[in-house]
N, C-alpha and C positions, 0 to 999 in steps of 0.2 A: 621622184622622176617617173614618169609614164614608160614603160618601155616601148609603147606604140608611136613615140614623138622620133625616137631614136634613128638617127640617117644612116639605117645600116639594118642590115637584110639579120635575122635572129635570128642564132645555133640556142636552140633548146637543150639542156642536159637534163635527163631523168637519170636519177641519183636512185643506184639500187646497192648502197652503201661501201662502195669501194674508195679506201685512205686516199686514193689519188684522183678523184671526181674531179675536186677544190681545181687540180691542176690543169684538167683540160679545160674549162670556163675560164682560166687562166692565160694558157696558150692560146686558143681561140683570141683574145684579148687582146694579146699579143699580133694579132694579123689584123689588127685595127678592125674586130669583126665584131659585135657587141654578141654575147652569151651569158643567158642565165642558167643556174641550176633549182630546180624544182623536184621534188620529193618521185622517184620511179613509179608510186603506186598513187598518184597524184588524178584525180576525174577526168576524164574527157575533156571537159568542159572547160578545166584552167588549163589544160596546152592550148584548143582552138581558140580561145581568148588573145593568147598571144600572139596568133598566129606566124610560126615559125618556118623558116623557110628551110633547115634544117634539124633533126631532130638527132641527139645520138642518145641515145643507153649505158650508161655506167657499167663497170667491171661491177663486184661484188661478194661477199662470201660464202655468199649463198648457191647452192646447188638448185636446177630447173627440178631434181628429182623430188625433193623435198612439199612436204604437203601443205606446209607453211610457208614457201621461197614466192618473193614478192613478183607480180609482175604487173605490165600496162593494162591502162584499163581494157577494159570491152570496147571493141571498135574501132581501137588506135589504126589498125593495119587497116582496115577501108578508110577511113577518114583521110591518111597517111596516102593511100591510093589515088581516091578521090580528087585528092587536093593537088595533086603533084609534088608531096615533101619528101625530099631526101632521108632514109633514114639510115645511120650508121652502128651498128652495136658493137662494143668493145668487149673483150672477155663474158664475164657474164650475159651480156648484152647481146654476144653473138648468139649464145647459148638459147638466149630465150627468143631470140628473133626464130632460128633452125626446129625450135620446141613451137611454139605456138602456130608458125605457119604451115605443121605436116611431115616435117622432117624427124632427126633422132637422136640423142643425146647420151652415148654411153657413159661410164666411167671409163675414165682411160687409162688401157692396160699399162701404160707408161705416161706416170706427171711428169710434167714439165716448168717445175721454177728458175727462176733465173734466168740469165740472158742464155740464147739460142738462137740458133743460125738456122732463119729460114731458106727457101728459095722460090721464084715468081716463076707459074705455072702457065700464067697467060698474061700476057699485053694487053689490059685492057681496062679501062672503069679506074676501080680504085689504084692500079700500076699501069696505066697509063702511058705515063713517060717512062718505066721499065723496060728491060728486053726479058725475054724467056732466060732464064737461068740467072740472069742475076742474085746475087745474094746480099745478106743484108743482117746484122748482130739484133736481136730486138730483147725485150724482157715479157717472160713468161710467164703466169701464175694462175695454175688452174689446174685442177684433177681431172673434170669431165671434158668430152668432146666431143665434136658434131660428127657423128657414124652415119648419119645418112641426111642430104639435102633435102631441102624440101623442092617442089617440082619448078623451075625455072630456076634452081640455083645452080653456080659451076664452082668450083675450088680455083681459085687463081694464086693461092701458093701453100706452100707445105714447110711443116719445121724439117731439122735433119733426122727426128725421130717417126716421121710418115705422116703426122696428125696435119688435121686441116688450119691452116694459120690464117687464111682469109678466104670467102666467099664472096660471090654478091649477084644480084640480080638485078642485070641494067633495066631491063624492061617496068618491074616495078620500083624501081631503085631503092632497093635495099640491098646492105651492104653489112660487112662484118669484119672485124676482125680481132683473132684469138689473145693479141699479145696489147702493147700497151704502148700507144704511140706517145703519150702525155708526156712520157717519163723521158731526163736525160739519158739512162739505160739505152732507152732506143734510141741509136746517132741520126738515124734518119727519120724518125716519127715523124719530127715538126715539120719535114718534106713532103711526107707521105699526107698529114692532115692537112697542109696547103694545097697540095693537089686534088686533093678530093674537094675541098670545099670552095678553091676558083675555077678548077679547072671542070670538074666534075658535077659539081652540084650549082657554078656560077653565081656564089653568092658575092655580093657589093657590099664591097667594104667601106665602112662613115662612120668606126667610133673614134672621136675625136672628145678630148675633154674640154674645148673651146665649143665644142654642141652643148656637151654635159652642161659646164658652169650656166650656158643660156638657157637650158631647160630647167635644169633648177632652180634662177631665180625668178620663171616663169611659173612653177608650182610655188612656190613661196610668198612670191605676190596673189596667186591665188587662194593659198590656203589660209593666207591673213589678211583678215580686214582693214583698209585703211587707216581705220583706228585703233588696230588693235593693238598690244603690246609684246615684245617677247624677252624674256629671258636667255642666257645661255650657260652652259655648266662649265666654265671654264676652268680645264686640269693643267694644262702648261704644255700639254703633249701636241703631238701636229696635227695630230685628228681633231680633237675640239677645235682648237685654233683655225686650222682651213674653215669650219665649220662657220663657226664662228664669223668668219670674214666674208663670205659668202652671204650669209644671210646677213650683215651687216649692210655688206655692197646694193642688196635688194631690199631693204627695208630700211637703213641711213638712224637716224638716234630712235627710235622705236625699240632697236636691239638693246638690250639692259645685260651688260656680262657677271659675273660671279664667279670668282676665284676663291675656293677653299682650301686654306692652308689647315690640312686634320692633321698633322702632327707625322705625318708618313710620307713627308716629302723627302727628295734626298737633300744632299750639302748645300745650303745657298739658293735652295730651287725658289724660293717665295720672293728673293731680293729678284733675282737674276730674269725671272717669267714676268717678273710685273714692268721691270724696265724698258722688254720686245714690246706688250703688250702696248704703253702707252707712247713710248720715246718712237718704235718702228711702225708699228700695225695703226697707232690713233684708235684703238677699243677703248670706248666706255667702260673701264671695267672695276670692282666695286670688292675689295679684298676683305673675305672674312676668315678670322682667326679660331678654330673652332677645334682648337687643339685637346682642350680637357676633355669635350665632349664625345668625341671619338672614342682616346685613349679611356675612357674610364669606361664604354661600352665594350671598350675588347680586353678588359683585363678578365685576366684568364681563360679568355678561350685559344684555343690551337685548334681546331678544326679547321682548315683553310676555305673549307665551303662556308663553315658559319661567319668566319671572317668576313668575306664577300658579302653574306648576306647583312652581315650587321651593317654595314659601310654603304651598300648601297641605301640601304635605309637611311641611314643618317643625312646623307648627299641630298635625298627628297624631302627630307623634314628643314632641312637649313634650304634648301630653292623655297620651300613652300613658307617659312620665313620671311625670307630675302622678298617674293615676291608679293607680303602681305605690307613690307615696308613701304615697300615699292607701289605700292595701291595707295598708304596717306600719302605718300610724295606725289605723284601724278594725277590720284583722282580718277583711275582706272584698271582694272586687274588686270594682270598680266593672264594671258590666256597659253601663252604654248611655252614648251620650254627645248632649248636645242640640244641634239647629245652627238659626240663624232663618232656613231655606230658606223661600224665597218662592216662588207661583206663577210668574211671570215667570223664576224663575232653571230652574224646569222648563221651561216652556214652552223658552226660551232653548237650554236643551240637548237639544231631544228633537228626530230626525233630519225635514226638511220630506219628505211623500210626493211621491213622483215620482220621489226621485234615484239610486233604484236601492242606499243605503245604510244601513247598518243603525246607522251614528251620523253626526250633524250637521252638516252644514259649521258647523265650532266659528266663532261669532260670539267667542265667549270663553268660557272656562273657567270656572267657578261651581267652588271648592273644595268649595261645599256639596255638588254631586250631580252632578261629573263629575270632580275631579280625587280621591280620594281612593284611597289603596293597597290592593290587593284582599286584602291579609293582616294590612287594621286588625283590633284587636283588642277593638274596640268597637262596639255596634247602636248603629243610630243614632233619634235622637228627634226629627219633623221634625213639632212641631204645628202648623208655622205654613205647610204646603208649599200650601194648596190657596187661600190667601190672599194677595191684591194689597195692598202699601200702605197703600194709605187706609185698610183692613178690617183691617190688624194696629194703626192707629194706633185702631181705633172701640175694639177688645179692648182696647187698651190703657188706654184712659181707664175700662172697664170695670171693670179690675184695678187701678185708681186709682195706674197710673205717671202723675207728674208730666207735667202739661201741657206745659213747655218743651221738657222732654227727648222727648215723646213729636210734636214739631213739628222738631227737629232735621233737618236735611239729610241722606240716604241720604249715607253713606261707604262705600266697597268694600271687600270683606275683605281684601285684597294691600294695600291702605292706601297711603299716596304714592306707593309703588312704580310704580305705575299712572298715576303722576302729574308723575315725574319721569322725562321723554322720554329713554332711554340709561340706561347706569349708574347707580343710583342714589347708589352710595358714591365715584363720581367728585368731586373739591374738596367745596366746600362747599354741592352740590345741595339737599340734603333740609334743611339751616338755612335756605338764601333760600327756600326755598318754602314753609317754615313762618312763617315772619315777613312774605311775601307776602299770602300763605292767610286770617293771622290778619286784617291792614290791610282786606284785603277783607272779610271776613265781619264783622267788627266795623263797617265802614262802612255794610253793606247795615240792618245791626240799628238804627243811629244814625237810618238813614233813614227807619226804620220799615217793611219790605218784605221783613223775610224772611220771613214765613210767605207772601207772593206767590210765592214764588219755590219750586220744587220742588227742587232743587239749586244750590247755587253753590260756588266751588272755583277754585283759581289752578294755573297746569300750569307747568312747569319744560321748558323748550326747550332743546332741544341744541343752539342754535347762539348766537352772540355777534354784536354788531354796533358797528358806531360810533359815539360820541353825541361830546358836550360837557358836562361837568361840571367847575363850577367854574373856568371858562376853560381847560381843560384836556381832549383828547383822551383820551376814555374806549373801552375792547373790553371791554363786558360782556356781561352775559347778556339775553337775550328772558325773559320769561313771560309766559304767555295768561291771561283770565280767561276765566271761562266759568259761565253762570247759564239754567236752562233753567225753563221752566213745563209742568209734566204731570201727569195724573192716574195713572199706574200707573208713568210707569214705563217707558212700552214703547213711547212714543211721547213725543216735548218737540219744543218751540218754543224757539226762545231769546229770552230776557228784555231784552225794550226799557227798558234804562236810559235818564233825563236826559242831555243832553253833560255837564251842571254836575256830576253825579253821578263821570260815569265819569273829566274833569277833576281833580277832586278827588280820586280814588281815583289815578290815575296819576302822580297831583305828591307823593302822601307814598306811595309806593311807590318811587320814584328817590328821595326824598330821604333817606328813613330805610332802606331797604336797602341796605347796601354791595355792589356787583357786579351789580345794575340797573338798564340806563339806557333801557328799553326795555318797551312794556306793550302789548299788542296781546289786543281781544277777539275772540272765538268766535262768529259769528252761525250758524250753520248746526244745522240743525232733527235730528232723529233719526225717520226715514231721511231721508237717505241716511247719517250717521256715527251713533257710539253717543253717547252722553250724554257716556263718561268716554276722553279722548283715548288713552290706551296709544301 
């Protein structure tokens, strides 16, 4: 998708590595306003490209004192001038707006984390619709602070500890502020960013995913020739499948699907996926069973990265297979292959500024757009890259994929693998985790609570422990559940079960799995760990 085609005015995000970037691209989103995020220390010349009618600055953890601390390129602030863009900095962001324009950045004799009660010093610009003395809970996270404006700036509000919480400069409209409006911490953030960015900065709003779907099959028809052919990698999950459908809708039998069942599926997934697929969706789709070949690839490894990386290998060597079959059958090669990258699996992989590196400290590997061999033999078709979750699930109902299927729980593409801590083909790992996996996710549906739940999924532990069963000294196995609530993705809480619930769930989990005596859940949020244990 072009983001130039887009019927809606662009909030640019320069990413100067703060865990909560993801969420204001997010928010923004959320105001039906289209926002990308691009790298803070990004050229000139790929912001004006965009041409963005707002531009904001990431928080960060990085210090403006620091000789290494990343900032905009040269010339952002006249271009910025010049042009009439709005610019807004958040934490960091403020920091380096007050640092580069003239102003002064001390250490601050008193941090400030956590939420903190500001209050509005002036009625105007970015408080706007505030009065003088209002106040307002926000979250705070930052050591340095702006000790002296630069020359046309004013303070328009203060925390209760005296530090400056927001500035800004109508006349060149830049703008600032110390705390962190993205987060639900701050009650009134998502007020405060809607007021700057209609009220303030007038930007129009037109992201619609009834745009999106027609602009994607607008580059899709573009990017393939008449005659050309494509492939698709189909996992069972909603992201390939929207994906899938979409470039079905704008290319009709051309699309060639590929369902691989590598042995790391969960309970019934290979009966149950194929049945949507042709009985609901009518996909062309072409199941291959390529169970040994996997599993004998991962016998004995445990490194969760080498995991990934085997798997994604394997996925490209069976497309590039599938797609040589596919050539004596038709009489034509297939030329591109489709994958359901998601925004977050970019963001995910693209290296934080500051660390002096030109790739990621890998959080994890995405087959989608980091593990892949530089000698594939196929382009790749990534409609759904610039798109979070909930926005591939809006498309989806669009393209009238089933409701259920389109509420399904995100599953990883490495599939159990990821799931079963150590060897996967060690005893009989990958059966008790499937018949765990199942107990559980069928209990939450009983409950009525899975669409509450953003993820849920049962982990398989490498270690054994002691019980009693049956009057009888049992060494079996551990397994964790784990059930998170989030809106993209990029950030979860973990889901406060009943005891009755989790009771329940743990007495016919020993009772009906042989070699489980043992059930222990997962509370902890993402950050600090990710969603999916590895």
């Amino acid at each position: 998708m072009d983001p130039k085609a887009v019927k809606s005015d662009l909030v640019l995000i320069l990413d100067f590595g703060s865990q909560y970037t993801h969420l204001i691209t997010r928010r923004i989103r959320s105001l039906s306003i289209f926002s990308l995020c691009i790298s803070g220390t990004s050229p000139l010349s790929s912001i004006t490209s965009l041409n963005p009618k707002v531009v904001i600055l990431s928080g960060g953890p990085h210090s403006v004192h620091s000789a290494d601390s990343p900032s905009f390129a040269d010339g952002f602030v006249e271009w910025a001038q010049s042009n009439g863009v709005f610019v807004l900095g958040i934490c960091y962001g403020l920091q380096l707006i007050v640092q580069r324009l003239g102003g002064e950045v001390k250490v601050g004799e008193k941090q400030e984390y956590g939420r903190m009660e500001i209050e509005v010093e002036k009625s105007c610009g970015i408080y706007g619709g505030k009065r003088v003395g209002d106040r307002q809970v926000v979250w705070m996270s930052h050591g340095d602070e702006a000790a002296r404006l630069p020359n046309g700036f004013e303070v328009v509000a203060r925390s209760q500890q005296g530090a400056v919480a927001a500035v800004e400069d109508n006349e060149r409209r830049f703008y600032g502020l110390q705390y962190h409006p993205e987060v639900t911490h701050s009650p009134e953030g998502m007020e405060t960013l809607r007021h700057f960015l209609f009220d303030v900065c007038g930007v129009s709003a037109g992201w619609k995913m009834e745009d999106v779907m027609e602009e994607e099959i607008k580059v899709i028809n573009k990017t393939v020739a008449p005659d050309d052919h494509v492939i698709c990698a189909l996992s069972g999950g909603v992201d390939s499948t929207v994906a899938a459908t979409l470039v079905h809708k704008a290319i009709g039998d051309r699309l060639h699907c590929c369902f691989v069942d590598n042995g790391l599926l969960r309970y019934k997934e290979r009966e149950r996926v194929m049945e949507t697929f042709e009985r609901d969706l009518h996909l062309p789709v072409t199941c291959v069973d390529a169970t040994d070949q996997f599993l004998s690839k991962l016998k004995g490894v445990v490194d969760p990265e080498m995991k990934r990386k085997i798997i994604g290998k394997e996925f490209i060597s069976i497309f590039d297979a599938f797609a040589q079959e596919l050539e004596h059958k038709i009489g034509k090669k297939p030329a591109f292959l489709v994958q359901g990258t998601l925004y977050p699996d970019v963001i995910e992989s693209c290296p934080p500024p500051g660390t002096g590196r030109t790739h990621s400290h890998t959080i994890k590997s995405h087959h989608n757009v980091g593990g892949l061999p530089k000698d594939m033999k196929l382009k790749l078709i990534e409609p759904l890259k610039l798109l979070f979750k909930d926005e591939v699930r809006q498309l989806g109902r669009i393209l009238r994929v089933p409701e259920p299927f389109l509420k399904r729980h995100p599953f990883p593409g490495p599939g159990l693998a990821v799931r079963v801590l150590g060897d996967v083909t060690e005893g009989n790992a990958l059966d008790i985790l499937r018949q765990v996996d199942e107990i559980f996710i069928q209990s939450i549906k009983d409950a009525g609570i899975y669409d509450s739940i953003w993820q849920a999924f049962a982990v398989f532990l490498p270690v054994k422990s002691v019980g009693v069963q049956g009057d009888q000294r049992t060494h079996s196995h551990v397994v964790a559940l784990r059930a998170v609530t989030s809106q993209d993705g990029m950030t979860a809480d973990w889901y406060y079960f009943e005891h009755k619930f989790l009771d329940d769930v743990a007495r016919k989990i020993c009772n009906r799995v042989r070699g489980v005596n043992r059930v222990v859940q997962d509370i902890t949020s993402k950050p600090p760990s990710t969603i999916e244990w590895e």
